[in-house]
C-alpha positions as CSV (number, residue, x, y, z in Angstrom):
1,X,4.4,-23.2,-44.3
2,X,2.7,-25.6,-46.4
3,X,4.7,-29.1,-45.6
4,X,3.8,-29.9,-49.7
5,X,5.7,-27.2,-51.0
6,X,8.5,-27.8,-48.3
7,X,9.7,-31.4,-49.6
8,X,11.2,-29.7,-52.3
9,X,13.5,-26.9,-51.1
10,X,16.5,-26.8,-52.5
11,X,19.5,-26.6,-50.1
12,X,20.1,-23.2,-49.4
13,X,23.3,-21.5,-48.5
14,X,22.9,-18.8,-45.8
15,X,25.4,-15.9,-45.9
16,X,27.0,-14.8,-42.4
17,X,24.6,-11.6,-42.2
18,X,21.4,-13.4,-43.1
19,X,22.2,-15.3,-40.2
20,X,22.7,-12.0,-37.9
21,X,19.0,-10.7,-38.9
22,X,17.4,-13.7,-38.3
23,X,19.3,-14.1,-34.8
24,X,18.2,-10.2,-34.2
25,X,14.9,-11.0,-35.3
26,X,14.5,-13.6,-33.0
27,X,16.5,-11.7,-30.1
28,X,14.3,-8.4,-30.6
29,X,11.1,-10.6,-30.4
30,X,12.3,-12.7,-27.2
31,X,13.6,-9.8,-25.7
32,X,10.3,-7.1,-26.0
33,X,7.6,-9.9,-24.1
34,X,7.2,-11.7,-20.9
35,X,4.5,-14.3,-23.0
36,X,6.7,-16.4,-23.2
37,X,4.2,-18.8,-25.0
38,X,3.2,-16.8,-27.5
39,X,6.7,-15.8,-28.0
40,X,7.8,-19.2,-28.5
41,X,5.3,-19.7,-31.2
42,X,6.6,-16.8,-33.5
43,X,10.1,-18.6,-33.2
44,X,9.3,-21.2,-34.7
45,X,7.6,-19.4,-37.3
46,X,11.0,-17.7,-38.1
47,X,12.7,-20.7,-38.1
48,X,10.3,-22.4,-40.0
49,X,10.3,-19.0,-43.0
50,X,13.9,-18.7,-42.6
51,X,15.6,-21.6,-42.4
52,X,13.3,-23.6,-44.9
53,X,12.1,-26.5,-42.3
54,X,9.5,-28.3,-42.6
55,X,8.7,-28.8,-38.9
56,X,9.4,-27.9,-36.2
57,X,9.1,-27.8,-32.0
58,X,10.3,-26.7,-28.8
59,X,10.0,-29.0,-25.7
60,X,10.2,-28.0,-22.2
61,X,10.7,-29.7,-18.3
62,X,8.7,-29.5,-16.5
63,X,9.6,-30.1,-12.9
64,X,6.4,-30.4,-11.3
65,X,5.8,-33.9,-13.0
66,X,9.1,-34.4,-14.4
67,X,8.0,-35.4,-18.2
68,X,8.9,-33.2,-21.3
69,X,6.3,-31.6,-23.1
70,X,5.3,-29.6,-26.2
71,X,5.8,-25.8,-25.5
72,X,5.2,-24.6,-29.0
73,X,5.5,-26.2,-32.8
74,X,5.0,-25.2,-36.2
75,X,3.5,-27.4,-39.0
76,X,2.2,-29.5,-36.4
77,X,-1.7,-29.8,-35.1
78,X,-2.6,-29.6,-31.5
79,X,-3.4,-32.9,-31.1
80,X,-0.6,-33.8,-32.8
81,X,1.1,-31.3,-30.2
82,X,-0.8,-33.2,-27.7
83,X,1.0,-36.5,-28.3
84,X,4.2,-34.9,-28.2
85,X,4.9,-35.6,-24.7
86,X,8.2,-37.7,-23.4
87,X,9.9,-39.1,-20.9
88,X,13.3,-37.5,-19.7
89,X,15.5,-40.7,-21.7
90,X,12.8,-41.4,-24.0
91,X,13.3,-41.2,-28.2
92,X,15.9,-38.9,-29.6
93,X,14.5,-35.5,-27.7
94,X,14.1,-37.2,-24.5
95,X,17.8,-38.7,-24.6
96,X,18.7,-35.2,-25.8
97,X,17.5,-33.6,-22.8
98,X,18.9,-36.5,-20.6
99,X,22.4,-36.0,-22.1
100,X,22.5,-32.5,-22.8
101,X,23.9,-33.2,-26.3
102,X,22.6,-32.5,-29.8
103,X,21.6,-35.6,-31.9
104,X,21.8,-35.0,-35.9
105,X,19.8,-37.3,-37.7
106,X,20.4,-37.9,-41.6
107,X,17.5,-40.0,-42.2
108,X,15.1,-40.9,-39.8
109,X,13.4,-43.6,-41.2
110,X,16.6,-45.6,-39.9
111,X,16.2,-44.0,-37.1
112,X,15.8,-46.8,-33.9
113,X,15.3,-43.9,-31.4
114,X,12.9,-42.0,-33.8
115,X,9.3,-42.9,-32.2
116,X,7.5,-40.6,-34.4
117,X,5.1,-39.9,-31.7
118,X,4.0,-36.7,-33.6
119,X,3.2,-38.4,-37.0
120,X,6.1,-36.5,-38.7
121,X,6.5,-39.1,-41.3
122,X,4.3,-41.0,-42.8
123,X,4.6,-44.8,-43.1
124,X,4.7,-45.1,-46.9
125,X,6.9,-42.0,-46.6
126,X,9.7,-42.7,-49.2
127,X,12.1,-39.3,-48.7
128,X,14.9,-39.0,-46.7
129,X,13.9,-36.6,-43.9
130,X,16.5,-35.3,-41.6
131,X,16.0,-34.5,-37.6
132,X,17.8,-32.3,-35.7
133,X,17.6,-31.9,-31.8
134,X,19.8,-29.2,-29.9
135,X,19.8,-29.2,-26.2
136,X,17.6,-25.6,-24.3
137,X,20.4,-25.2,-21.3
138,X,19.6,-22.3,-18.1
139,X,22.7,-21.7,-15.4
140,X,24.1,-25.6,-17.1
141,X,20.9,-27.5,-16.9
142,X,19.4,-28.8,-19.6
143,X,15.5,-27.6,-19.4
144,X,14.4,-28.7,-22.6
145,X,14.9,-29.3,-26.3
146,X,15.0,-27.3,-29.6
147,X,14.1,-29.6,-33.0
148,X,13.3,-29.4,-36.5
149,X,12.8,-31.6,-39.5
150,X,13.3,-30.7,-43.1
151,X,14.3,-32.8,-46.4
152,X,17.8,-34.6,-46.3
153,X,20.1,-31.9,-48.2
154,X,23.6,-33.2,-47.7
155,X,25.6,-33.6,-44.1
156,X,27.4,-30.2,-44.4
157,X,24.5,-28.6,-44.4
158,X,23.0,-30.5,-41.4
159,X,25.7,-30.1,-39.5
160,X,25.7,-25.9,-40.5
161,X,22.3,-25.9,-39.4
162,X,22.6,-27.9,-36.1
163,X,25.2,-25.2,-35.0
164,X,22.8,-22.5,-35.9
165,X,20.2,-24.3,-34.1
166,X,22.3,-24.0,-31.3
167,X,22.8,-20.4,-30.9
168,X,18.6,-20.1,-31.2
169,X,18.5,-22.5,-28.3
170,X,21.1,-20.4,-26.2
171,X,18.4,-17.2,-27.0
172,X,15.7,-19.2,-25.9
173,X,17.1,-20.4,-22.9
174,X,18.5,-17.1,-21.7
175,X,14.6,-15.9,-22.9
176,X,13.1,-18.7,-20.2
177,X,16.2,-17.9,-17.8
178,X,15.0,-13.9,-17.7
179,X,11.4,-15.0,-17.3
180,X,11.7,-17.3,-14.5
181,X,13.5,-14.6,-12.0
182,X,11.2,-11.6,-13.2
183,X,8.3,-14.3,-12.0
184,X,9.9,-14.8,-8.8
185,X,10.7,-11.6,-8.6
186,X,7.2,-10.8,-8.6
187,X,6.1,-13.7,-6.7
188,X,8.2,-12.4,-3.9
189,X,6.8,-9.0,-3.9
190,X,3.4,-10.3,-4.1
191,X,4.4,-12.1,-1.5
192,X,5.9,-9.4,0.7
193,X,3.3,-7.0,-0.4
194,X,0.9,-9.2,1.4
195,X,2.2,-9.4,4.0
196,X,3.2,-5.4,4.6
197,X,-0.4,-5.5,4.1
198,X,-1.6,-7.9,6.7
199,X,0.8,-5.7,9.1
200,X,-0.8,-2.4,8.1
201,X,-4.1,-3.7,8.6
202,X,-3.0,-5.4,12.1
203,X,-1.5,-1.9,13.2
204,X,-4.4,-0.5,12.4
205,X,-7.3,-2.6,14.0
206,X,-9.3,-0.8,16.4
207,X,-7.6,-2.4,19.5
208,X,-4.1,-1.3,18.6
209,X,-5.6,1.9,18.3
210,X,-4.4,3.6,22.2
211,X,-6.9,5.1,23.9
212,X,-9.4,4.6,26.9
213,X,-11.0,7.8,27.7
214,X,-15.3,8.2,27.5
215,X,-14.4,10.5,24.3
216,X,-12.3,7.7,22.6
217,X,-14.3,5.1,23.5
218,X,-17.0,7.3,21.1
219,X,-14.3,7.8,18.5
220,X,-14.1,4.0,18.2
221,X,-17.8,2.9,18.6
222,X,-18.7,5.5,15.6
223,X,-15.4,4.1,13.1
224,X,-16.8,0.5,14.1
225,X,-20.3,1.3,12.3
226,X,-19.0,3.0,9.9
227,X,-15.9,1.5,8.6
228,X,-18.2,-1.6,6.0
229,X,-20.1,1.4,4.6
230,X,-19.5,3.2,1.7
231,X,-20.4,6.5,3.6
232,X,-18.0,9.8,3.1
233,X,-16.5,10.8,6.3
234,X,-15.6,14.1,7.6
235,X,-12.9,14.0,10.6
236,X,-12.7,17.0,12.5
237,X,-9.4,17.8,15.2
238,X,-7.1,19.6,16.3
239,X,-3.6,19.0,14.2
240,X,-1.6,16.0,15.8
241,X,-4.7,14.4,17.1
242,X,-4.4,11.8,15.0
243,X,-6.7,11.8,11.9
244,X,-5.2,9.9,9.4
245,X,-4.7,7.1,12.1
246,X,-8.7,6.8,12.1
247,X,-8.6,7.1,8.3
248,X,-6.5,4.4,7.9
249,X,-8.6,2.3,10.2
250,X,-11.8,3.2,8.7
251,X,-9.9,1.6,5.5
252,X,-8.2,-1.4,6.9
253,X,-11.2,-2.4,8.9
254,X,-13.4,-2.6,5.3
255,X,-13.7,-4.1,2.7
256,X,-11.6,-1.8,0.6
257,X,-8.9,-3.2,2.6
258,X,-7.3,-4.8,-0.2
259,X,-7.4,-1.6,-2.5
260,X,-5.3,1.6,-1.9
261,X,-5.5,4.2,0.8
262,X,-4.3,7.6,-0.7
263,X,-3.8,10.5,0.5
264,X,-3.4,13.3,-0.5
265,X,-2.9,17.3,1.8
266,X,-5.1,19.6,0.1
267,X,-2.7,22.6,1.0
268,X,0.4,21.6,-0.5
269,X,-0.2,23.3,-3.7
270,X,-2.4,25.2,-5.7
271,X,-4.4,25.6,-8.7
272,X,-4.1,23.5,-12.0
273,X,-1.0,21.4,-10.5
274,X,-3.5,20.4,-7.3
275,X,-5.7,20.1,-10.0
276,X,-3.6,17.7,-11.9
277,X,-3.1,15.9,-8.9
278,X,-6.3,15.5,-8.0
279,X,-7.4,14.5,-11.4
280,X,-4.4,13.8,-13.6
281,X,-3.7,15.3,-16.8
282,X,-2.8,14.6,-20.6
283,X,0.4,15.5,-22.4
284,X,0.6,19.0,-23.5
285,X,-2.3,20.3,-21.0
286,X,0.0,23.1,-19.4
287,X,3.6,23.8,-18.9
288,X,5.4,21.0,-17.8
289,X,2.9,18.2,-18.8
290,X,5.0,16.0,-21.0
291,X,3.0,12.8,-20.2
292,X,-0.4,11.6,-19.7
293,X,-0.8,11.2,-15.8
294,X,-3.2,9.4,-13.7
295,X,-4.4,11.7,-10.7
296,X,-5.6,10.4,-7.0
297,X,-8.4,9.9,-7.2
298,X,-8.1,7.3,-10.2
299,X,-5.2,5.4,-8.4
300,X,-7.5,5.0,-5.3
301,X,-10.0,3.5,-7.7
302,X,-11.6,0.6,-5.4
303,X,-10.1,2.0,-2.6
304,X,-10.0,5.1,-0.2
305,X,-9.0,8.6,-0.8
306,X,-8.2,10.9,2.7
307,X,-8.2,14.1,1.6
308,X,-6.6,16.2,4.6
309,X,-6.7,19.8,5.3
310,X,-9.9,19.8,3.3
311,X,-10.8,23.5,4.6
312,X,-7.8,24.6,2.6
313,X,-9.5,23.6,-1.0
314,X,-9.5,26.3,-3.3
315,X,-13.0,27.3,-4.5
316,X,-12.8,26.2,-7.9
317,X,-11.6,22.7,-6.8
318,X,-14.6,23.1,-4.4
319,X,-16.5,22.5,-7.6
320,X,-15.5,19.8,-9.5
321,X,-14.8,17.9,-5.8
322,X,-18.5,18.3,-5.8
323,X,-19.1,16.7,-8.8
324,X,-16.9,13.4,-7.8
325,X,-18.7,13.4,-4.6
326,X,-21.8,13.2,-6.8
327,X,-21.0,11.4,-9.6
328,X,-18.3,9.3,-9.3
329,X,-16.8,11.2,-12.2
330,X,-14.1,13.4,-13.7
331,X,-11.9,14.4,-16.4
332,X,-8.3,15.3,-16.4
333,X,-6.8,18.4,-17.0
334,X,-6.8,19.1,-20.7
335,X,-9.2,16.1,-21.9
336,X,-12.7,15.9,-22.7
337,X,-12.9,11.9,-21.8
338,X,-15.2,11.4,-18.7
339,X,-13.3,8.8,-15.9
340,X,-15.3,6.9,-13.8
341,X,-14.4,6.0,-10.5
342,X,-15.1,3.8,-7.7
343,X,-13.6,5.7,-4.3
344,X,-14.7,5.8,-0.8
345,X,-14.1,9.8,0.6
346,X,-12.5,10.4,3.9
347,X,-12.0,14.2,4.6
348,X,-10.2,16.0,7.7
349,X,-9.8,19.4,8.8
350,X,-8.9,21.2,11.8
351,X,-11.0,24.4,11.6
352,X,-14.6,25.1,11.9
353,X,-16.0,24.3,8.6
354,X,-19.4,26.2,9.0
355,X,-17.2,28.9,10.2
356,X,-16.0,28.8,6.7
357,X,-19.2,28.2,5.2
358,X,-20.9,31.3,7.2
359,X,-18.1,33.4,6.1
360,X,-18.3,32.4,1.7
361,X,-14.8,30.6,2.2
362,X,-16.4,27.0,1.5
363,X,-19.1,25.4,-0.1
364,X,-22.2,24.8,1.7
365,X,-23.2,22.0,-0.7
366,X,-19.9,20.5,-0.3
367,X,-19.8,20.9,3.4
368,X,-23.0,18.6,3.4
369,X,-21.7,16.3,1.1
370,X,-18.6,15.9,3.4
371,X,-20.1,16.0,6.3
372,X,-22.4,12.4,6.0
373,X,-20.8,11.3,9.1
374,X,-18.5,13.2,11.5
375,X,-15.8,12.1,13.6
376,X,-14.3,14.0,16.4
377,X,-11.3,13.4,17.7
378,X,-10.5,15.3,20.9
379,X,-7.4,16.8,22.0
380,X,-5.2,15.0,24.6
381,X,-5.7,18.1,27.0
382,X,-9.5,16.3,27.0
383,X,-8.2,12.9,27.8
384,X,-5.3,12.6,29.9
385,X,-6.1,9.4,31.6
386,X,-4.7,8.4,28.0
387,X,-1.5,10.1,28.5
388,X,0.5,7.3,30.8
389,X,-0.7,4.5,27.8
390,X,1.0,6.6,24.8
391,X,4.0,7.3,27.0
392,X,4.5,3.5,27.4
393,X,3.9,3.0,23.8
394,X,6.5,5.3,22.1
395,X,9.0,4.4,24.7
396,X,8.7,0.9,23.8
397,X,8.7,2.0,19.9
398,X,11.4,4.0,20.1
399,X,13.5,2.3,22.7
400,X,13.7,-0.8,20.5
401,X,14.1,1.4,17.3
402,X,17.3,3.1,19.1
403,X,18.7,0.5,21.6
404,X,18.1,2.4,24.5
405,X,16.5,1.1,27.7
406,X,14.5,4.6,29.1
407,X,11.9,3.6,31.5
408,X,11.7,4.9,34.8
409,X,9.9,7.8,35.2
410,X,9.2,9.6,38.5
411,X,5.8,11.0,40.1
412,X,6.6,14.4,40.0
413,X,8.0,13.8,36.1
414,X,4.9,12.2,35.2
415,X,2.3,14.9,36.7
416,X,4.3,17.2,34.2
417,X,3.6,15.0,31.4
418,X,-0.1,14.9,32.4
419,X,-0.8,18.1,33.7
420,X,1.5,20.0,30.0
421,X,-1.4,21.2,27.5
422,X,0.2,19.2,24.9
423,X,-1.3,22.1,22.2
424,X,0.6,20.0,19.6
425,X,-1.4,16.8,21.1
426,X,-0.5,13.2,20.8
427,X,2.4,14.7,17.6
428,X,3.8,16.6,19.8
429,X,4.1,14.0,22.8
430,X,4.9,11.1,20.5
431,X,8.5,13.6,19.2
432,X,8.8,14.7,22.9
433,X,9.0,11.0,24.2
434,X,11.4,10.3,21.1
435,X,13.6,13.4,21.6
436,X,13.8,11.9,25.3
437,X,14.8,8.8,24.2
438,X,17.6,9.5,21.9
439,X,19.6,12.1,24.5
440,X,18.7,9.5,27.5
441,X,22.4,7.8,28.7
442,X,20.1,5.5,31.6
443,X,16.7,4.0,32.2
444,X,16.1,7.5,34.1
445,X,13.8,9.7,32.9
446,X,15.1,13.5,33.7
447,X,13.4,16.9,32.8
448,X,16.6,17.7,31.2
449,X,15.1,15.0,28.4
450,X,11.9,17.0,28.4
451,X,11.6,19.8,25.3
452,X,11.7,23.0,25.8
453,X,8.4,23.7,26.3
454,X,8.0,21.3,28.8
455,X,10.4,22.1,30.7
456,X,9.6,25.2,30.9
457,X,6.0,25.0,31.7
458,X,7.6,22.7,34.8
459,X,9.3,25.5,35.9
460,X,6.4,27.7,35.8
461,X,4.6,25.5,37.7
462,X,7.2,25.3,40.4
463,X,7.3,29.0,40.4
464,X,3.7,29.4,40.9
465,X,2.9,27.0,43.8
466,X,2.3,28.7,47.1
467,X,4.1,27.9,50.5
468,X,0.9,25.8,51.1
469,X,1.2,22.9,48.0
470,X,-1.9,21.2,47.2
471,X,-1.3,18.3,49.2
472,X,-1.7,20.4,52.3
473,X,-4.5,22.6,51.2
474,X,-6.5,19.9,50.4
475,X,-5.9,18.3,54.2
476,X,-6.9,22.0,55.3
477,X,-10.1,22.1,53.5
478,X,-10.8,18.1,54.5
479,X,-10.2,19.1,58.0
480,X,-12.1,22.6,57.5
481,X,-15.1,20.6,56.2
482,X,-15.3,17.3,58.5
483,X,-15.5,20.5,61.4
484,X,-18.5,22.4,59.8
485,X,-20.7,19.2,58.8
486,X,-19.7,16.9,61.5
487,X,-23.5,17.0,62.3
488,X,-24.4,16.5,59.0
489,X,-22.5,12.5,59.1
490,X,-23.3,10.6,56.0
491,X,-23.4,13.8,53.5
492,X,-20.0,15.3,53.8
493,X,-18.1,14.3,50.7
494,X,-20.7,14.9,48.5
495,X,-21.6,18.6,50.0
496,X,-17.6,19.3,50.2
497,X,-17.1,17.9,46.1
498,X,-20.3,19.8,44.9
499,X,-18.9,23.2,46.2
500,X,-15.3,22.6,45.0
501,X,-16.7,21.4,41.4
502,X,-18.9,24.9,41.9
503,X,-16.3,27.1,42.3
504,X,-14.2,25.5,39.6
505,X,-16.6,25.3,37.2
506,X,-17.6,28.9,37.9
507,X,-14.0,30.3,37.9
508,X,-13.4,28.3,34.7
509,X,-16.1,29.9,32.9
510,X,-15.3,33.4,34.1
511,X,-11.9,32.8,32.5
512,X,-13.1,31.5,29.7
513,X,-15.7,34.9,28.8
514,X,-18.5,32.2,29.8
515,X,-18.0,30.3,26.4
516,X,-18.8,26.5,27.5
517,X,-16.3,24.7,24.6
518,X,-13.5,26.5,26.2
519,X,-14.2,26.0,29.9
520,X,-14.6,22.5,29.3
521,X,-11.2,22.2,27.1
522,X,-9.8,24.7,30.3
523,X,-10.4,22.1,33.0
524,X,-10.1,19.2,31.1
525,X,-13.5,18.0,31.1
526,X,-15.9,17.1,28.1
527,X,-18.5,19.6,27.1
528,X,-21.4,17.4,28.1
529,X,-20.1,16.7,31.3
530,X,-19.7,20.3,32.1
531,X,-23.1,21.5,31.1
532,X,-24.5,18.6,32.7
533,X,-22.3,20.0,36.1
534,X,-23.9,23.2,35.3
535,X,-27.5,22.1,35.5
536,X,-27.1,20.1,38.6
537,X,-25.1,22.3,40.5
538,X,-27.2,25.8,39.4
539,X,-24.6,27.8,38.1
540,X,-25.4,30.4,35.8
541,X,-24.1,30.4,32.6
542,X,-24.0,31.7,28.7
543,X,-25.6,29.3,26.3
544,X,-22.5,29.4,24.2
């Protein structure tokens, strides 16, 4: 407001509900913003329009330096703002805040305490001008000061206004109050998100990551080069093999680390609602759509998107996939606006995708698009020199998660564990150690604990040993064999392991129709090692 035109309001009179719709308007604007700043500045604007005041100005603590200073003003410059900075104690505002009590001021040109630091009145200045200062109090402390100054209209009317004043300053303060525990309110889930963070990416550096067989030690070597690329991935496994755990380590181990991991299990629905999820949508798209929505791939923006069970994808989300692979682009479901996106691809599936591609089910194009680099994860049945490692591992997880104390576990239990199939693989013996956990009473680890399936497979095994165990066929064939080459000292083990790695290796493939892959998986062994067995050893077999 023009500070001319000011000097010569009238006193005005304000009626009970002109004061409840300024209050309102005040409380409606506090209460709609965290900007507190800016907030504070249309106050005083109100004040100033409404309660015909010629200036006007909030100070604030602050408790870092422990001076008062200018928060926001009206009719005042910013340098005069500028110089508008106290001492707790110091003039009327700074013994207002010290004392927690309003001051009302008649005329402050008699005024000791006024030090006019601001400029408010001139020096010739020959009007009475009257200064009012109410205390800002949060939870009983006084954290700053409300004050205005307007022409000398009788002490009534100071007085009135000074009360009124006062119910502003008890909306501010509440308005700061609010403010300052939503901040630390977010500060401490900054906080705390930071550090769930730093855990996930601890749990999922390389090292935590269990496993020490040849076909791990591959797994690992391949995430290591590719995890700082921006290169789509395509892992391929049996289910329970762990997947998304390389996913997430691929992530935590770049420099997406910081941005989301989503994910997202391409055959939990179908058509335009995978679509919409994929994708998002706008309001009134289809049935049900009564908001805009963001999809996946725009809330992994920056980030990583796993996309598991990829062989599942419907053909027509085949397509536009495609394009995002391509492009980087999209549009939701039921707009024309193009999205871009920044989003590193991680696939997974657990069947043969050129299977799929040979038989029209999926994409070529998009198979090669996937499939930049491949990761395959092999089955526990491949690596069972990992087994003892995870067993230790979930006991310790879920011991301390249940307060039990299971630990000792027996030879003949532990060949059961190692020798099982584990066709749910490193799933399924993860809930088999934690079912054995929750029913054990001891540190004894019994079959009884064991599932089903386990124990049953035990019990075949029992069943289908011969009088003669293994232990004593093997001294048979040892003894056998140190009898027929005892004149052939110095090449006896080797001559005795290449015929029993013959004649497994043979009967293996027999059983398995001659198929390689599945003799391999059958005895345990990788597929390079076997068809490097094959070649030394002359066996004949299919090239499958």
């Amino acid at each position: 407001m023009d500070s001319q035109t000011s000097l010569n309001l009238p006193a005005v009179t304000r009626s009970t509900d002109q004061e409840l719709s300024i209050l309102t308007e005040i409380g409606q604007l506090l209460s709609s913003t965290l900007e507190l700043r800016a907030a504070f500045g249309q106050v005083m604007q109100i004040i100033s329009d409404k309660l015909s005041m010629r200036r006007g100005t909030l100070i604030l603590l602050d408790e870092s330096s422990g001076r008062l200073r200018t928060e926001a003003a009206i009719g005042l410059t910013f340098e005069e703002m500028e110089r508008g900075k106290y001492a707790i104690g110091e003039g009327i505002t700074g013994n207002v805040v010290a004392n927690g009590r309003a001051r009302i001021i008649p005329d402050v040109r008699s005024e000791p305490d006024f030090l006019n630091r601001t400029g408010r009145v001139a020096p010739h200045n020959t009007e009475a001008i009257s200064f009012i200062c109410v205390p800002i109090k949060i939870e009983g402390r006084t954290a700053g000061a409300l004050s205005v100054d307007k022409s000398f209209t009788g002490d009534e009317q100071l007085r009135n206004d000074a009360k009124f004043l006062d119910i502003i300053a008890a909306f501010v303060g509440q308005a700061i109050q609010i403010n300052r525990m939503v901040m630390r309110q977010k500060e401490e889930l900054l906080e705390e998100n930071a550090q769930l963070r730093a855990q996930v990416r601890d749990r999922y550096k390389f090292e935590n990551i269990i496993g020490d067989s040849p076909a791990m030690h591959d797994v690992f070597a391949v995430v290591g080069q590719v995890a700082n690329s921006r290169a789509t991935v395509l892992i391929l496994g049996e289910n329970g093999t762990g997947k998304e755990m390389i996913a997430k380590a691929i992530h935590y181990n770049s420099p997406r680390k910081e941005k989301a991991f989503i994910r997202v299990n391409c055959g939990a629905l179908a058509g335009t609602l995978f679509e919409s999820e994929l994708f998002g949508h706008v309001k009134g798209s289809f049935t049900g759509a009564i908001r805009d929505k963001i999809g996946r791939f725009e809330a992994a923006d920056g980030g990583t998107i796993f996309l598991d069970e990829i062989g599942t994808l419907e053909p027509t989300l085949q397509v536009k996939l495609l394009r995002v692979l391509q492009e980087r682009e999209f549009e939701r479901v039921g707009d024309t606006q193009t999205v871009k996106v920044d989003v590193r691809v991680i696939a997974a599936t657990n069947i043969d995708l050129q299977e799929e591609v040979a038989r029209g089910t999926f994409r070529e194009d998009l198979f090669y698009r996937l499939n930049v680099v491949s990761i395959y994860l092999p089955p526990l049945r491949n690596r069972r020199e990992d087994v003892p490692r995870l067993i230790d591992f979930f006991l310790d997880k879920y011991n301390a998660m249940n307060s039990r104390s299971l630990r000792r576990i027996n030879r003949d239990m532990l060949n059961v564990l190692l020798r099982y199939p584990w066709p749910g693989n490193v799933r399924e013996l993860e809930n088999a150690i934690e079912r054995a956990v929750v029913l054990s009473r001891d540190d004894d680890f019994t079959e009884d604990l064991l599932p089903l399936s386990v124990r049953m497979f035990a019990a075949q095994r029992r069943s289908n040993q011969s009088s003669e165990s293994i232990e004593q066929l093997t001294k048979r064939l040892a003894d056998q064999a140190v009898t027929d080459y005892e004149m052939r000292e110095g090449e006896i083990y080797q001559l005795v392991i290449d015929q029993i790695e013959h004649a497994l290796i043979d009967k293996a493939l027999s059983k398995c129709g001659g198929v390689k892959t599945k003799a391999a998986d059958f005895l345990g062994i990788n597929r390079n090692t076997l068809n490097k067995k094959v070649k030394e050893l002359g066996i004949e077999a299919a090239d499958a």
